[in-house]
Each structure stands twice: as structure tokens, then as C-alpha cells.
C-alpha positions as CSV (number, residue, x, y, z in Angstrom):
1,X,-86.7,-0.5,135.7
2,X,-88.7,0.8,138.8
3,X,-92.4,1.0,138.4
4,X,-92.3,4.7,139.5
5,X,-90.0,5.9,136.3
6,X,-93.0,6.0,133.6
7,X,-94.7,8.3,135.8
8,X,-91.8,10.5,136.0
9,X,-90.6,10.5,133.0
10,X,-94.2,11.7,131.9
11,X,-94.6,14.6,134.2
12,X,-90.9,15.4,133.4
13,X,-91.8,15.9,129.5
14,X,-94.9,17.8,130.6
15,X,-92.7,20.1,132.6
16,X,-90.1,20.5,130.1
17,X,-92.7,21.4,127.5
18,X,-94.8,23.7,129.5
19,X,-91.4,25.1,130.4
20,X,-90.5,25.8,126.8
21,X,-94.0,26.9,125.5
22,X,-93.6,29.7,128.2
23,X,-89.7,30.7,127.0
24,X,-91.4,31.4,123.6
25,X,-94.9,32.9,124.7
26,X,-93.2,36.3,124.9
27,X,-91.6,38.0,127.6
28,X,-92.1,38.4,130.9
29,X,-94.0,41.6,132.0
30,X,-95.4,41.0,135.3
31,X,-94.2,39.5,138.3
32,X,-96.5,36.4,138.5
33,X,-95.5,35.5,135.3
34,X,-91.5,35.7,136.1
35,X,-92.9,33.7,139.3
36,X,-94.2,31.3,137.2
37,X,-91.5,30.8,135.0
38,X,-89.5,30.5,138.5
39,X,-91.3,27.5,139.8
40,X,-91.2,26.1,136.2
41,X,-87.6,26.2,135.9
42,X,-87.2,24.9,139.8
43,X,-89.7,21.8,139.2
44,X,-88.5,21.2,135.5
45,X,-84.2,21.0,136.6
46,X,-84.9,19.3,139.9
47,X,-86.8,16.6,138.4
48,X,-84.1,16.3,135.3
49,X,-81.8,16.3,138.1
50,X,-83.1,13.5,140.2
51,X,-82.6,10.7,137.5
52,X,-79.2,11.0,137.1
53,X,-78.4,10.8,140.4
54,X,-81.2,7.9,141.0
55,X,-78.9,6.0,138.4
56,X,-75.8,7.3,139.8
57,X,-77.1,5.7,143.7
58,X,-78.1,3.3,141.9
59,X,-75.2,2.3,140.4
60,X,-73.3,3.1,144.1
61,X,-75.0,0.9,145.7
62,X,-76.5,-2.1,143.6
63,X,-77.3,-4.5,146.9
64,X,-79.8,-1.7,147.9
65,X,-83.1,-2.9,147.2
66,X,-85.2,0.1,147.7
67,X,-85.4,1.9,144.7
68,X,-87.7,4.1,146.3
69,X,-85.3,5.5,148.8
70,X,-83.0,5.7,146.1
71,X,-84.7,8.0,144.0
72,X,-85.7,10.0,147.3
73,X,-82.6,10.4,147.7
74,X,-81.9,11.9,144.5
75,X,-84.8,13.8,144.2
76,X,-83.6,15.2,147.5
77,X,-80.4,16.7,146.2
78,X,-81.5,17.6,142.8
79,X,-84.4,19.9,144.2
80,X,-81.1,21.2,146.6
81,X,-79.2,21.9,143.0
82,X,-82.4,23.4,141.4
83,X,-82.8,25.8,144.8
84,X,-79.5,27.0,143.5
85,X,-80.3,27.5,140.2
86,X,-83.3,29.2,140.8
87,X,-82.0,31.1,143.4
88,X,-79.7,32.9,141.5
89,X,-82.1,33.1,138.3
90,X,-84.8,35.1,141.2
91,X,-81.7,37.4,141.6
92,X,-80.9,38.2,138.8
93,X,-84.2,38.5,137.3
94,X,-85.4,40.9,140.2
95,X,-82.0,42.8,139.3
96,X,-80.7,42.6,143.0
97,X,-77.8,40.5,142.1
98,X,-75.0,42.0,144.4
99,X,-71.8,40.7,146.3
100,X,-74.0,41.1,149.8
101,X,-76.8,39.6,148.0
102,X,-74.9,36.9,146.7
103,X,-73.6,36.2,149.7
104,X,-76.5,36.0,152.1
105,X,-77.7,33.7,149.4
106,X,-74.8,31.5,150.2
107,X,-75.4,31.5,153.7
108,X,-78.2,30.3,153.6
109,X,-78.0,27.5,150.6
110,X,-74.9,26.5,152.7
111,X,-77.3,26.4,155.9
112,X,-80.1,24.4,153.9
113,X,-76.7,21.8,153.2
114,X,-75.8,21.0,156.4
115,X,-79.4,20.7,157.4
116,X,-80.1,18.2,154.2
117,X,-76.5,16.1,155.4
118,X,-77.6,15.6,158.7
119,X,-78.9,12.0,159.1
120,X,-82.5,12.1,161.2
């Protein structure tokens, strides 16, 4: 078990909680609170997201040392899934969720992609 996973694991639960104490608060009546509950949901799935696929590289590749680099690596692509996620939540919750919308969106998750593939 890395040294790192305690810490994660902790903010994780704090994130997930604070996430869930603001679903049940009330609703959302002004914009810095649907902001808020935008970053929440971004920070809360891309961290969930990262430890599956820290185990899954892990499991990949079990001669690599580095667990650090690992879970980089993972944290890398899950805040790319959570983008996505929260990307279409901010459309829809902004009630601009269109074909033309939708695809600019795509453009430019695609673009953010290629740019996280490239090796430099």
C-alpha cells in the first residue's frame, strides 16, 4: 500500500461528504452555489476516479516501481473523465445544452485528448 493512499482516501471522504451535505442543503438558487456544487462534483468523481485506474496501472504494469507516477497517471485521466462529466452537468444546468453546444464541447474535450496523449 503506497504511503500517499491514507491521505487520499481521507480528502476523498471529505469531498464525498461535503458533496452530499450540499445535494441535501436545498436547491440551488444562485450561480455561485451551482458553481460550487460544479467544482465539488469535478474534484469529488476525479479523485474516485483516480484509484481505480492507479490499481488498474498498477496491476498493468507490476515491475513499475513508482507508484507515484502511477497514481499521476491516473489522476491525470480521471480529472480528463470528471472534465466530461462536469462539462455536460455545466450545460445542462445553465440550460444551454444543444446539438452546437454539444458539439463545440466535443471539440474541445477531443482537443484536451490529444493534448493529454502526447508524450512531453
Amino acid at each position: 500500500m503506497p504511503k500517499f493512499s491514507y491521505s487520499i482516501t481521507t480528502f476523498l471522504i471529505l469531498s464525498w461528504g461535503l458533496l452530499i451535505y450540499m445535494v441535501f442543503k436545498g436547491s440551488p438558487d444562485t450561480y455561485v452555489s451551482i458553481f460550487l456544487f460544479l467544482f465539488m462534483l469535478f474534484i469529488t468523481s476525479g479523485l474516485s476516479l483516480s484509484v481505480p485506474l492507479f490499481h488498474l496501472l498498477k496491476r498493468k504494469t507490476p515491475e513499475f516501481g513508482n507508484d507515484n507516477l502511477l497514481y499521476r497517471k491516473g489522476l491525470k485521466y480521471g480529472t480528463f473523465i470528471a472534465f466530461g462529466i462536469t462539462g455536460v452537468a455545466f450545460l445542462r444546468a445553465f440550460k444551454i445544452l444543444s446539438l452546437l453546444n454539444v458539439g463545440l464541447f466535443m471539440l474541445l474535450y477531443l482537443g484536451i485528448f490529444y493534448q493529454l496523449k502526447s508524450k512531453r
